[in-house]
C-alpha positions in Angstrom: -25.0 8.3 0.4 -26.6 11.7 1.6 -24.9 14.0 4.0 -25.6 13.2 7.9 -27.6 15.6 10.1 -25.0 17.3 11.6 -23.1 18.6 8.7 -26.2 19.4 6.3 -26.9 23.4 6.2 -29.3 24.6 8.6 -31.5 27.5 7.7 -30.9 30.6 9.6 -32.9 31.8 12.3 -34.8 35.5 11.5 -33.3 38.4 11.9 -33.5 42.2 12.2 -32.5 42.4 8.2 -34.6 39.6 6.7 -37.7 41.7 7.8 -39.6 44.2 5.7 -39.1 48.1 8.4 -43.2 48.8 8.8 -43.8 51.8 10.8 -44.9 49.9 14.4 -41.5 48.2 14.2 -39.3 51.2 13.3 -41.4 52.5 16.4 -40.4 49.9 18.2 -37.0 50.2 17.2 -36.8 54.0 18.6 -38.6 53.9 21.7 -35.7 51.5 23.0 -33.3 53.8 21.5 -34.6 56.6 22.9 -34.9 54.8 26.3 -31.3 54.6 26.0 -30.9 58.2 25.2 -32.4 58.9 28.7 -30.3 57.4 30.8 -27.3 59.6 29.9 -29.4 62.4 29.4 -30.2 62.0 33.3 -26.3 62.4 33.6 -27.0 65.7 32.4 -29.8 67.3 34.8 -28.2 65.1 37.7 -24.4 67.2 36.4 -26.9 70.3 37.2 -28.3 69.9 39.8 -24.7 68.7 41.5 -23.8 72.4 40.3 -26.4 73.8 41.7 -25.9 72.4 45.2 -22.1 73.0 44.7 -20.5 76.7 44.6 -21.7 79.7 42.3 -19.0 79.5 40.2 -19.5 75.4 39.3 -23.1 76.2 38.7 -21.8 79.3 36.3 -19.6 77.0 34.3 -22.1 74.3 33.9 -24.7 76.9 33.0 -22.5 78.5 30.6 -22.1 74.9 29.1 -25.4 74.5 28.7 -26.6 78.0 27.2 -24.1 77.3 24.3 -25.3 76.7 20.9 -24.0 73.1 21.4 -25.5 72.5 24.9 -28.7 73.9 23.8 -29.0 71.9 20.6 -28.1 68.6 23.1 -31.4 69.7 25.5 -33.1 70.1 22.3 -32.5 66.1 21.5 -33.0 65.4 25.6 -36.6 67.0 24.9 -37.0 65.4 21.7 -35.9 62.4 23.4 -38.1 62.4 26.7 -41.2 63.4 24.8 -41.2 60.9 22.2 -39.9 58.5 24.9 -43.1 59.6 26.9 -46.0 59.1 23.7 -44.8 56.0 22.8 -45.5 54.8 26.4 -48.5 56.1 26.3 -49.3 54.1 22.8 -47.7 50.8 24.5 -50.0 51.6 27.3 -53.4 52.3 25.7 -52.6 49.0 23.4 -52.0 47.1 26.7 -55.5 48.0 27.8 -56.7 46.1 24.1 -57.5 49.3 22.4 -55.6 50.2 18.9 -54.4 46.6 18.3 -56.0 46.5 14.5 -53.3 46.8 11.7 -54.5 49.9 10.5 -55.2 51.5 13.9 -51.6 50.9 15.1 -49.6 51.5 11.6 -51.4 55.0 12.2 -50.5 55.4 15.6 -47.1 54.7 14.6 -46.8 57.3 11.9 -47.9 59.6 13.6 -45.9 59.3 16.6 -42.3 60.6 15.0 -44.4 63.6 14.2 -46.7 64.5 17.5 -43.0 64.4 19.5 -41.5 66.9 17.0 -44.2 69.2 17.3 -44.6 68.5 21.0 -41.1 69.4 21.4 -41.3 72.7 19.7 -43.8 73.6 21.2 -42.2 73.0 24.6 -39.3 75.2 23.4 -41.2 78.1 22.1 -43.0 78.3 25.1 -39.9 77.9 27.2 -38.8 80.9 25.0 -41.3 83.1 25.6 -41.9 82.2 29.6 -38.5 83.6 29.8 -38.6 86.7 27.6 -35.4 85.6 25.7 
């Protein structure tokens, strides 16, 4: 006699680790990270800007935070973050309109997104840098 319906195995339903990573994905995979990654880096500007409409000395201890090596290196990552947030929004937007939808077109997009955001992001910084004369 074979085994009823309700006790033979069922196969189990795709997931995350049964896939091949391909670039669009891992993409895919960061923007909602990095979307994430906003939302408490908003804690930060809105912890400024409460410090700036506080007292002198509030906004001097939250400056002083932020100017360490540590605060600095977590802007850095806010930057990173809100830049590469920001281009792949603009990829999901320009393939919302139809355009780079082909395979090769969007794998491409995709590698080269980790890379524009890194670059963007020092460039930001540098500039920042020198706008300030530090």
């Amino acid at each position: 006699m074979s085994k009823s319906a309700a006790t033979r195995a069922r196969p189990l339903s795709p997931h995350l680790f049964i896939y091949k990573p391909i670039p669009t994905m891992v993409m895919s995979i960061v923007h909602r990270i990095t979307g994430v990654g906003l939302y408490f880096g908003v804690l930060l500007v809105a912890a400024w800007l409460l410090a700036a409409a506080t007292s002198q000395e509030w906004f001097d201890s939250v400056s002083a935070v932020y100017g360490s090596w540590f605060g600095r290196l977590v802007l850095f990552g806010y930057t990173w973050v809100l830049i590469h947030h920001m281009l792949g929004g603009i990829r999901h937007l320009v393939m919302d309109t139809g355009n780079a939808l082909e395979k090769h077109t969007s794998t491409r997009l995709a590698i080269m997104l980790p890379f524009a955001s890194i670059a963007l992001t020092l460039v930001l910084w540098v500039v920042g840098y020198m706008a300030r004369g530090a």
